[in-house]
MDAnalysis code that builds the backbone (N, CA, C; Angstrom):
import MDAnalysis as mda
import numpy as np

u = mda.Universe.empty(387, n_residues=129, atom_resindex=np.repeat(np.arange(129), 3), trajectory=True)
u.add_TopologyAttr("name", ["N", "CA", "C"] * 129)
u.add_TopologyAttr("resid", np.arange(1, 130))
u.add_TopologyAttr("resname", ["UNK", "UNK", "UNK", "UNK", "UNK", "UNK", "UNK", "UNK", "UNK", "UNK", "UNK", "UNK", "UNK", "UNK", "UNK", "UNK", "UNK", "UNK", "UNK", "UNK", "UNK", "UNK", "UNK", "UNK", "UNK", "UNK", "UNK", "UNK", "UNK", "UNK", "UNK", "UNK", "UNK", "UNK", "UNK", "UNK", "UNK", "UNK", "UNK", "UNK", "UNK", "UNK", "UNK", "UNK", "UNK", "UNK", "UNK", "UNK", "UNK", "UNK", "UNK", "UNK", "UNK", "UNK", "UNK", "UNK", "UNK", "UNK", "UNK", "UNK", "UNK", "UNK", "UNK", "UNK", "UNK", "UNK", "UNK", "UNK", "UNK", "UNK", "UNK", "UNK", "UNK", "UNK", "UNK", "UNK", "UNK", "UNK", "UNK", "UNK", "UNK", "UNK", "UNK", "UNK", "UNK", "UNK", "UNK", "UNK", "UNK", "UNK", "UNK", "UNK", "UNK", "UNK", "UNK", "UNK", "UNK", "UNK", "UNK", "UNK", "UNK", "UNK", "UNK", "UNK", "UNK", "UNK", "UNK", "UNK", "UNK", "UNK", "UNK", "UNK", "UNK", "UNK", "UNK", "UNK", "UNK", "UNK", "UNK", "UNK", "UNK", "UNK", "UNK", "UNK", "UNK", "UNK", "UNK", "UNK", "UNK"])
u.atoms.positions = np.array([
    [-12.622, 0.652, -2.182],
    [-12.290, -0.740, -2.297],
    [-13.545, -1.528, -2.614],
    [-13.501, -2.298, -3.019],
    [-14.447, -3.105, -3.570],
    [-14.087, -4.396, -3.936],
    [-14.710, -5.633, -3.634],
    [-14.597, -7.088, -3.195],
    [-15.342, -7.806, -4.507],
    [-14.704, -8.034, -5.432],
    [-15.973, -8.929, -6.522],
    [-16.423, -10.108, -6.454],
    [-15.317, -10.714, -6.123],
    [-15.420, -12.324, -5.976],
    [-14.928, -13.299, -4.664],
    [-15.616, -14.580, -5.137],
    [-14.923, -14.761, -3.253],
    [-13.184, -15.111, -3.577],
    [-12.547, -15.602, -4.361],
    [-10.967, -15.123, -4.584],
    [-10.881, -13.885, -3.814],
    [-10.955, -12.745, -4.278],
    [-10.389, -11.766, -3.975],
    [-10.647, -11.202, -2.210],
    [-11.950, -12.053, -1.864],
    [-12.808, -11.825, -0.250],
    [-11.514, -12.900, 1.152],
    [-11.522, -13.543, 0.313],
    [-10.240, -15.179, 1.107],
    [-9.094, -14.322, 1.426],
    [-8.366, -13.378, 0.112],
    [-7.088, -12.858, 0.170],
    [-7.269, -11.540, 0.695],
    [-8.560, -11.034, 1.159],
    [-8.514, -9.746, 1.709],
    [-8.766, -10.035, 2.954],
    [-9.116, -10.745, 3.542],
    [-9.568, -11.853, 4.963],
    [-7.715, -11.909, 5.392],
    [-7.086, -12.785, 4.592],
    [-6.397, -13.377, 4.988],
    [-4.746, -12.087, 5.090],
    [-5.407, -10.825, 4.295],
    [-4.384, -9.814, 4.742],
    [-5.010, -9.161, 6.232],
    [-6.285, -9.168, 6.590],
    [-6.285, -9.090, 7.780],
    [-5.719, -9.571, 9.181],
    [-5.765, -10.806, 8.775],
    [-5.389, -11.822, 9.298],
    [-3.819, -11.701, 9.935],
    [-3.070, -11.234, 8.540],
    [-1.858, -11.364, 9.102],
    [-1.282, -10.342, 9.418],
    [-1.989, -8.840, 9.136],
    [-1.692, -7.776, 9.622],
    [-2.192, -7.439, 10.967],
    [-2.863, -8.124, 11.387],
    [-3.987, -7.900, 13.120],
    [-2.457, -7.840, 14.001],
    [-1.412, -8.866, 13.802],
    [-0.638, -8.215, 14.724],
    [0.593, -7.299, 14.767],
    [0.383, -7.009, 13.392],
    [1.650, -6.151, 12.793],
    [3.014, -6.402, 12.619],
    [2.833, -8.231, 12.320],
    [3.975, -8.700, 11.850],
    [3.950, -10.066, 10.711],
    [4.454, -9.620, 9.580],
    [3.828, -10.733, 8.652],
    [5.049, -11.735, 8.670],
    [4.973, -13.260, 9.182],
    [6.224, -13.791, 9.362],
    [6.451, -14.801, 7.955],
    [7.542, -15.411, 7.979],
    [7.674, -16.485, 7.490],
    [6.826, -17.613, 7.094],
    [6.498, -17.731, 8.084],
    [5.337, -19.325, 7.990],
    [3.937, -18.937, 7.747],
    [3.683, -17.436, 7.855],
    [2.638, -17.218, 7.365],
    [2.382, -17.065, 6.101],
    [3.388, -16.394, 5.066],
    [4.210, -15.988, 3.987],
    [3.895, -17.479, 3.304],
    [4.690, -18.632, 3.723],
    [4.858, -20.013, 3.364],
    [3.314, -20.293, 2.960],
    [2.414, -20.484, 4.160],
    [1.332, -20.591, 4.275],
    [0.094, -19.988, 3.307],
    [0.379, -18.953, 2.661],
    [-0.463, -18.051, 1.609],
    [0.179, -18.470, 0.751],
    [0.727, -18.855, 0.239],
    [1.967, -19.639, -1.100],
    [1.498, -20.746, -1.113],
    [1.253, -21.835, -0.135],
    [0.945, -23.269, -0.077],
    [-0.259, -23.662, -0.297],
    [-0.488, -23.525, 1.347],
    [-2.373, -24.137, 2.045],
    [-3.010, -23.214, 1.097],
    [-3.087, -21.842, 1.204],
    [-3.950, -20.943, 1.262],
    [-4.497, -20.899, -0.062],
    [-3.460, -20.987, -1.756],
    [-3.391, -21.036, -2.557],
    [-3.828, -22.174, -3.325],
    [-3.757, -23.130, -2.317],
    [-4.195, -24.175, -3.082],
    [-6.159, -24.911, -2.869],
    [-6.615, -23.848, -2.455],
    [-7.945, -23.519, -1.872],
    [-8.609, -23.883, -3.288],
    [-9.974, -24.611, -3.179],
    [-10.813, -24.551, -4.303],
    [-11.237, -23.449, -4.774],
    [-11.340, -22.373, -4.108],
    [-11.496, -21.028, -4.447],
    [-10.579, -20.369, -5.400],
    [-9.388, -20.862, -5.464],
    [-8.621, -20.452, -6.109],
    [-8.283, -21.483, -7.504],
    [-9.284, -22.141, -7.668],
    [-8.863, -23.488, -8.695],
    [-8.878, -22.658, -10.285],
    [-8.274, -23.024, -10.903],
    [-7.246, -23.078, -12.299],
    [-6.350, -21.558, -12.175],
    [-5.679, -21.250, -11.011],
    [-5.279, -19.640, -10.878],
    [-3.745, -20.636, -10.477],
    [-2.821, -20.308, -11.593],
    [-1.099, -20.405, -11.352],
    [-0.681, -19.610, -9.843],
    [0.679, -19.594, -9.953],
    [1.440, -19.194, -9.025],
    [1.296, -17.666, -8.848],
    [1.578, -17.208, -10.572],
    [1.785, -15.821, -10.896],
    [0.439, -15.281, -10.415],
    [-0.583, -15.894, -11.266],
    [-1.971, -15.391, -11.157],
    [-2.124, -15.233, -9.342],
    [-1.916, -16.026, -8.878],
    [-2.375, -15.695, -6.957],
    [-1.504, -14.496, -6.795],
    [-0.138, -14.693, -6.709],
    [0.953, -13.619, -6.487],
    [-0.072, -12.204, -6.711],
    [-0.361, -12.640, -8.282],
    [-0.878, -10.711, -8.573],
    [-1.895, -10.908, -7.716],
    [-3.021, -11.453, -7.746],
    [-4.323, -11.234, -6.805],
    [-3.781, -10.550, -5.489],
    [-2.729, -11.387, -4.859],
    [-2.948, -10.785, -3.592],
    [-2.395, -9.708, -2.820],
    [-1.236, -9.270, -4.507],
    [-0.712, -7.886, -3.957],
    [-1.801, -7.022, -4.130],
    [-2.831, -7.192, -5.383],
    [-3.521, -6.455, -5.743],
    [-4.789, -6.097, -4.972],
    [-5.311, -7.457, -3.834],
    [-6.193, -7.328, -3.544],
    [-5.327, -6.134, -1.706],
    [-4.309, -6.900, -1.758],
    [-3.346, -6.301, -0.544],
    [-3.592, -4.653, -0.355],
    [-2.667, -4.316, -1.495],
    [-2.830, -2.997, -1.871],
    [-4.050, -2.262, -1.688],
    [-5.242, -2.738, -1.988],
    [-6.345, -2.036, -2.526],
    [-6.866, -2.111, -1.115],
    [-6.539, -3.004, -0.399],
    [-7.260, -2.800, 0.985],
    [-6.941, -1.884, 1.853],
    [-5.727, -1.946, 2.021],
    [-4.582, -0.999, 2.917],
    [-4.993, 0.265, 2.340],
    [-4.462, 0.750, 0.924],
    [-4.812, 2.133, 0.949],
    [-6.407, 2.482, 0.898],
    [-7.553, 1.340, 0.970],
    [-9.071, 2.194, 1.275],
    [-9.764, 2.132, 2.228],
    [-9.272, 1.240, 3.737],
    [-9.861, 0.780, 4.603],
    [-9.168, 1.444, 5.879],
    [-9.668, 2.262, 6.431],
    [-8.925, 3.147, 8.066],
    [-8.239, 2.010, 8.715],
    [-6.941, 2.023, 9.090],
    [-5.860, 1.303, 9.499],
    [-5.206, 2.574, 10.587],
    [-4.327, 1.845, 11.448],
    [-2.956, 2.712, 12.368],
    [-2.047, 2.707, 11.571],
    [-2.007, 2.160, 10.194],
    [-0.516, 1.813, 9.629],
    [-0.076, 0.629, 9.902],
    [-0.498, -0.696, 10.593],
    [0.049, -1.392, 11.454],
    [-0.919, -2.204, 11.122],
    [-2.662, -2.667, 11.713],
    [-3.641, -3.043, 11.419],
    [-5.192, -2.405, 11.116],
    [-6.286, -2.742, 10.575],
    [-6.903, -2.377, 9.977],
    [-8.032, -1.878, 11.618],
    [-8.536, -0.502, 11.579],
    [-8.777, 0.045, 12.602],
    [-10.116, -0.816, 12.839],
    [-11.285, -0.870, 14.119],
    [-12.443, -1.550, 13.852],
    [-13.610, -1.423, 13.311],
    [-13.156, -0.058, 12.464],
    [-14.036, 0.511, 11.259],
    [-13.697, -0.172, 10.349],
    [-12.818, -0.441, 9.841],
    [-11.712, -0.550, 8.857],
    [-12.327, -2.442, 8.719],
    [-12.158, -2.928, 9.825],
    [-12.683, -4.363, 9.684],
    [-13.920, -4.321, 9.545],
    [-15.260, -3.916, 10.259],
    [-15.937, -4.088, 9.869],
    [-17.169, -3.249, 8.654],
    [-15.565, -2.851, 7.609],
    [-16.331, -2.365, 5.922],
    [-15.864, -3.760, 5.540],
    [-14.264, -3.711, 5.601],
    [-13.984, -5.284, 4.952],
    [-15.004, -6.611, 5.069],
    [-15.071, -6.800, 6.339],
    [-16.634, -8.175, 6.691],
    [-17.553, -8.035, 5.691],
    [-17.968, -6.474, 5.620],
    [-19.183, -6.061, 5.006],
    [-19.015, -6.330, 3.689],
    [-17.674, -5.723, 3.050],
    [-17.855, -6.193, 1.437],
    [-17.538, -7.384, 1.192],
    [-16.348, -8.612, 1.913],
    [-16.707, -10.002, 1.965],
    [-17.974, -10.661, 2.122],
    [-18.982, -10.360, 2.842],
    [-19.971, -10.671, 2.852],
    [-20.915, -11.213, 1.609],
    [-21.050, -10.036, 1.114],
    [-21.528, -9.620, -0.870],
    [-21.462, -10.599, -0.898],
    [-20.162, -11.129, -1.275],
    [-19.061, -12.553, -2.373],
    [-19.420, -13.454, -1.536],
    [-19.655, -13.407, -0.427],
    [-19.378, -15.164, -0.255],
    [-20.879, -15.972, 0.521],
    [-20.977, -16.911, -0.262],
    [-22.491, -17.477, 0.540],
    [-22.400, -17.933, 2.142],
    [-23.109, -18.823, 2.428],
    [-22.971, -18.953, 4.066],
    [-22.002, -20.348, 3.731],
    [-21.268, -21.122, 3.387],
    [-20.689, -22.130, 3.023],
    [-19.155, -21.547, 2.958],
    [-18.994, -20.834, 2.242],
    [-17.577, -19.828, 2.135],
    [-17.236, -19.207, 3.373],
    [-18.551, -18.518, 4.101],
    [-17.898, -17.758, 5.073],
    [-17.690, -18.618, 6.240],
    [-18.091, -19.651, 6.096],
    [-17.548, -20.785, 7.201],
    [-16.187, -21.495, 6.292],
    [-15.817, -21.322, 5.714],
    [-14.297, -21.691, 4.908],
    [-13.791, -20.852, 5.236],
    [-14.011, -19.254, 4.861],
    [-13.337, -18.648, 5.162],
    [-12.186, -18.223, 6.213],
    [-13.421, -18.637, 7.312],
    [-13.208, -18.511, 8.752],
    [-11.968, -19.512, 9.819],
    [-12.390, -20.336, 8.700],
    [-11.381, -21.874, 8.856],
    [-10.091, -21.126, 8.442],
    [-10.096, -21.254, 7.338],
    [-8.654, -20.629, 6.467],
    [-7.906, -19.257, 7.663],
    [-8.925, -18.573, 7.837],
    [-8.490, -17.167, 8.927],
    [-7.520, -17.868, 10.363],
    [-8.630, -18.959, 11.108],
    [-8.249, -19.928, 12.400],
    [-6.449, -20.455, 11.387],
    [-6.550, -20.806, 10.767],
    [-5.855, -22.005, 10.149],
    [-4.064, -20.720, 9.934],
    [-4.055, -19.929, 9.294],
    [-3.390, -18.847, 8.976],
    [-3.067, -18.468, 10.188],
    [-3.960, -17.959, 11.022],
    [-3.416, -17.424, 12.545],
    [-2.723, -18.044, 13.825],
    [-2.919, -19.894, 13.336],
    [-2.731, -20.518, 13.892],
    [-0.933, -21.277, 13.748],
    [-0.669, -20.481, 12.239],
    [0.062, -21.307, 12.010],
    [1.716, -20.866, 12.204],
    [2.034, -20.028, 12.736],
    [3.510, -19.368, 13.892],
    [2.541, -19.560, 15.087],
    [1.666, -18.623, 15.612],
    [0.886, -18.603, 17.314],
    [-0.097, -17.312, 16.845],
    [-1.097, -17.948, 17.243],
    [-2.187, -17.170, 17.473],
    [-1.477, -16.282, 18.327],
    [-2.245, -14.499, 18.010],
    [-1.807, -13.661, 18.900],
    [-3.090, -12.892, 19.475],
    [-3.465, -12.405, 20.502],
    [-4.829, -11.805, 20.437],
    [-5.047, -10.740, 19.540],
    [-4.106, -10.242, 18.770],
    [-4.939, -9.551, 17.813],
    [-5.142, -10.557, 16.502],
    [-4.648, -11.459, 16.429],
    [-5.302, -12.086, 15.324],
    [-6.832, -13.017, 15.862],
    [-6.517, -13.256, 17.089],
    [-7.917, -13.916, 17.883],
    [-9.136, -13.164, 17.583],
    [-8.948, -11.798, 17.939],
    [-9.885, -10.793, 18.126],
    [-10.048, -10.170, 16.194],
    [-9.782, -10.357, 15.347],
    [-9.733, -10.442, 14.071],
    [-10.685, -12.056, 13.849],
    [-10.484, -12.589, 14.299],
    [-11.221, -14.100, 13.431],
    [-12.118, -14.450, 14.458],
    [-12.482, -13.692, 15.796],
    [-14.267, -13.213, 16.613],
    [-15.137, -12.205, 15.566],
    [-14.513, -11.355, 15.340],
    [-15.360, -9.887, 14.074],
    [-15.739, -10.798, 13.145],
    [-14.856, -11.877, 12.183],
    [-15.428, -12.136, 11.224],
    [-16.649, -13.098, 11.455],
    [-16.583, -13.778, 12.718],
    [-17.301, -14.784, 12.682],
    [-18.707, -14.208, 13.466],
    [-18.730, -13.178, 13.928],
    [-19.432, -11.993, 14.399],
    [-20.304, -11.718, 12.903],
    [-19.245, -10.587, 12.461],
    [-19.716, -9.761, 10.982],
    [-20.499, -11.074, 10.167],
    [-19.874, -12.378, 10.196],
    [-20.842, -13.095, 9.083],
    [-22.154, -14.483, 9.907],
    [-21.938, -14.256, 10.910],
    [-23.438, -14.609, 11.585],
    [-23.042, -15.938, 12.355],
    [-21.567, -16.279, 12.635],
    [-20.973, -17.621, 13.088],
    [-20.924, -17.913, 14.330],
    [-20.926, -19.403, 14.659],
    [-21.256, -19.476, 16.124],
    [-19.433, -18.987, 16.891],
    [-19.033, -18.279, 17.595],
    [-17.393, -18.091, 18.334],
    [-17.105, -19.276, 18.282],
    [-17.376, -20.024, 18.578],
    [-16.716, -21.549, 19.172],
    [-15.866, -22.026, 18.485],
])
């Protein structure tokens, strides 16, 4: 797997995000369609264009990153941190992190999505708070 840009680092974040508790709902679904998509990160990219990104970036994570099948193991998260990292300056990975809070927040935070958006803010040098 491999991370090129920060597009593709947001939507591989944000499949963490919603896989940490091994249930991808509705409003989170809504939420990657809406808020998430409409990110400056994602500026002049259509509907279609996100759609493909994020099966593509989806896909590519799941089958190269050690997972239970369920969520991404804590190996598994911290390669992902590591190749987000690359892509995104210190400005992004505090967006990022927002967008992660913001996504997890938005059915109920669960502690595995809690303990998913501590690693990142861990892995990219952020204060917990």
């Amino acid at each position: 797997m491999q991370i090129n840009t920060p597009a593709e680092a947001f939507v591989a974040i944000a499949t963490a995000v919603v896989g940490a508790d091994g249930v991808g709902t509705d409003e989170e679904r809504t939420y990657l369609a809406t808020e998430i998509a409409s990110l400056p990160v994602f500026a002049g990219m259509d509907s279609g264009a996100f759609q493909s990104l994020l099966v593509s970036v989806s896909d590519s994570v799941w089958a190269s990153l050690p997972n239970d099948g369920v969520r991404f193991t804590a190996d598994g998260l911290d390669t992902l941190i590591d190749a987000c990292s690359s892509v995104l300056d210190p400005g992004l990975r505090i967006e990022v992190c927002r967008m992660a809070e913001a996504l997890a927040d938005v059915d109920y935070r669960t502690h595995e999505e809690h303990g998913v958006i501590l690693s990142l803010k861990s892995g990219f040098g952020l204060p917990q708070a």
